[in-house]
C-alpha positions as CSV (number, residue, x, y, z in Angstrom):
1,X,173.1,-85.6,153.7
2,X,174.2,-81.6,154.5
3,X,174.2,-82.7,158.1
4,X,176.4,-85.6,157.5
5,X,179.0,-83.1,155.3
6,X,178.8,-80.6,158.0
7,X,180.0,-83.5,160.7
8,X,182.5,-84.9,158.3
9,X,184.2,-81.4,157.3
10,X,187.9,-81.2,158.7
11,X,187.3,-77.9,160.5
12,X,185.0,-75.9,162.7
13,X,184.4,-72.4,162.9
14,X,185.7,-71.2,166.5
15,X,183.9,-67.9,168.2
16,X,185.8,-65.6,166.2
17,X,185.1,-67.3,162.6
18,X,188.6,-68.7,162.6
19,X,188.4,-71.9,160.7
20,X,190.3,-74.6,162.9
21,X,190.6,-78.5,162.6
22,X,189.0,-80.6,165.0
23,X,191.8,-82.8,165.5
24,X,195.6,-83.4,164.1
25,X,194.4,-86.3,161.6
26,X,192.3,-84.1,159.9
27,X,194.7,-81.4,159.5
28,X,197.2,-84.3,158.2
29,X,195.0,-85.3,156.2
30,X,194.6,-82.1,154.6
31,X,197.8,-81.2,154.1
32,X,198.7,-84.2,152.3
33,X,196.2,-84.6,150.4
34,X,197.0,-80.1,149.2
35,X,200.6,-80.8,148.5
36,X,200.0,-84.0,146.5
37,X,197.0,-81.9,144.3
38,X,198.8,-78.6,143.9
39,X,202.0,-80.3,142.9
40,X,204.3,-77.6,144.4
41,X,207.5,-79.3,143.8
42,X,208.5,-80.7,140.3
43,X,208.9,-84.2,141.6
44,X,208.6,-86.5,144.5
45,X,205.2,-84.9,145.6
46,X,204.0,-88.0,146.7
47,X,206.8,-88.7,149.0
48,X,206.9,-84.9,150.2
49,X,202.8,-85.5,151.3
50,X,203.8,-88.9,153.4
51,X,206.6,-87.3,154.8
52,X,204.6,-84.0,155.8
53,X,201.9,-86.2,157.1
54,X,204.3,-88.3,159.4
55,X,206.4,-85.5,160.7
56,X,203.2,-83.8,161.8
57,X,201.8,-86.3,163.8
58,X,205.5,-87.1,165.3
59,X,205.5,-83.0,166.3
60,X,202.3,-83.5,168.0
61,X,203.3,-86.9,169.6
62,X,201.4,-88.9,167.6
63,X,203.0,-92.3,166.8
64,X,202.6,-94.7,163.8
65,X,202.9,-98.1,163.4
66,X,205.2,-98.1,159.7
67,X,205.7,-100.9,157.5
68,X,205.9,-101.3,154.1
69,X,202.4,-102.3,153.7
70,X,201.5,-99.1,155.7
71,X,203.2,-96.6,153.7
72,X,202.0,-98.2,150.5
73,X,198.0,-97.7,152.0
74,X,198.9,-94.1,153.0
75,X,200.3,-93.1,149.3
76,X,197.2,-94.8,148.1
77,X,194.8,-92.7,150.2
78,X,196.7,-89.2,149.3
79,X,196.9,-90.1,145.8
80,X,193.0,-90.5,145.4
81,X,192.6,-87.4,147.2
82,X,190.3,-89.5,149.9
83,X,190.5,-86.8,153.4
84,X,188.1,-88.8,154.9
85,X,189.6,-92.1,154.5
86,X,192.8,-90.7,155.1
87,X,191.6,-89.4,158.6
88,X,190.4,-92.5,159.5
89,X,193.1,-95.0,158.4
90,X,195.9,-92.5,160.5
91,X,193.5,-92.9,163.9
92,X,193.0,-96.4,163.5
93,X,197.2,-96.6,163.0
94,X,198.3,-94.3,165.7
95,X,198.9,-94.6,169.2
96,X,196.6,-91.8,170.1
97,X,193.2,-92.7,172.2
98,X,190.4,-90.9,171.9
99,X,188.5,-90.1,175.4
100,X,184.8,-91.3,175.4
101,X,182.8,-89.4,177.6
């Protein structure tokens, strides 16, 4: 079960004990899931977290597919909080291909 944690965490440690996020979903899902906890605006934080979320992925070229349906999952998944399932609902959603080896 540690193991499994460990492989599921958002970030690695890089060489000098930086932590860093192993890709751009997780590091969406983060942040979206931080500013919808933390509340740092009075209202709208919900909308604030889907719009941080979707401009990040658009900075790093990262395309999803939006309908209504869409955005109505995505507030879902930042408003339980649920990094995991947010990280992989935005892969399965995005343009971006993973690289097998």
């Amino acid at each position: 079960d540690k193991l499994n944690r460990i492989s599921q965490a958002p970030y690695i440690l890089d060489k000098q004990d930086f932590y860093i996020y192993r890709d751009t979903f997780s590091k969406a899902a983060k942040l979206s899931c931080d500013i919808y906890e933390k509340k740092p605006f009075k209202e709208k934080n919900l909308s604030t977290a889907v719009l941080a979320t979707l401009l990040l992925l658009q900075v790093n070229n990262i395309q999803l597919e939006i309908t209504h349906k869409n955005l109505g999952e995505l507030s879902a998944l930042i408003k339980n909080k649920s990094e995991n399932e947010l990280n992989i609902w935005l892969k399965e959603r995005s343009n971006y291909k993973y690289k097998t080896c």
